[in-house]
N, C-alpha and C positions, 0 to 999 in steps of 0.2 A: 792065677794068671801070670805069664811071663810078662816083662818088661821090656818092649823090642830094644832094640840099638838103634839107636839116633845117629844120624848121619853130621848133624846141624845142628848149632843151639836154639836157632829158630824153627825147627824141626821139632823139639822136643818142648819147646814153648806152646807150640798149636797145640800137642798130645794132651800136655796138664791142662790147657783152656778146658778141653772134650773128658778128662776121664776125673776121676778122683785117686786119690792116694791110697785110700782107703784099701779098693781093689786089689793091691800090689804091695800092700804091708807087708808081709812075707819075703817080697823081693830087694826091701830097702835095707841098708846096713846105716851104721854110724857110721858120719864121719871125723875124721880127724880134724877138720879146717877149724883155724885160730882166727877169730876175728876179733881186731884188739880196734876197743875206741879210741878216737883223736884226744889228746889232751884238749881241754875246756879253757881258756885262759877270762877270769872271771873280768867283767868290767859291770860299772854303776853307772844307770840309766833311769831318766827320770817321767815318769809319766800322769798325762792327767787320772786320777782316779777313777773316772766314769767307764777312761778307756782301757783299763787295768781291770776295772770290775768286766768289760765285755769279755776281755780279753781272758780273764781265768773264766766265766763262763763257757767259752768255745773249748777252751781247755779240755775242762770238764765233761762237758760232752764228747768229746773225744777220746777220752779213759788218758789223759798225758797229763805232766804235769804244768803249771801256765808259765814256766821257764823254755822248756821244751816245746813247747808250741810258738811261744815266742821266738827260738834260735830258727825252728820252721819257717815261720813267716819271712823272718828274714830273708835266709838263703833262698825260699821260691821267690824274694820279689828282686831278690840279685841276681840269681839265674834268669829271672823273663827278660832283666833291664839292659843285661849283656847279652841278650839272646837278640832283643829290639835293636839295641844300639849296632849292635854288627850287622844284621841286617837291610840298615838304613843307607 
């Protein structure tokens, strides 16, 4: 199968929703793109136990590790709070 040409990135967003990758293996290359992570700047944070234990469980379920899920929660509930607040 060809790969048509996308006119729109939203154009080509609807395509993958409907097709799989799979199909069009043969028409995908490597790419070159460098994606470099943000430097981590470490800080020490204290929490109750109970909710450290919840909180490496969701982890867990997750396949991440409970730091990483932790920096997640963060940023989703910083992004909603400025999302709210600008909004208001």
């Amino acid at each position: 199968m060809k790969l048509p040409d996308f006119k729109t990135e939203e154009e080509e967003m609807k395509f993958w929703e409907r097709h799989s990758v799979g199909d069009y293996w043969e028409d995908l290359s490597e790419s070159n793109d460098i994606f470099k992570r943000p430097k981590l700047k470490p800080v020490t944070l204290k929490f109750d136990p109970l909710v450290l234990q919840k909180v490496k469980m969701l982890a867990k379920k997750r396949g991440v590790s409970y730091s990483a899920y932790i920096r997640y929660l963060l940023a989703k509930s910083i992004e909603d709070e400025m999302t709210h607040r600008t909004s208001r």
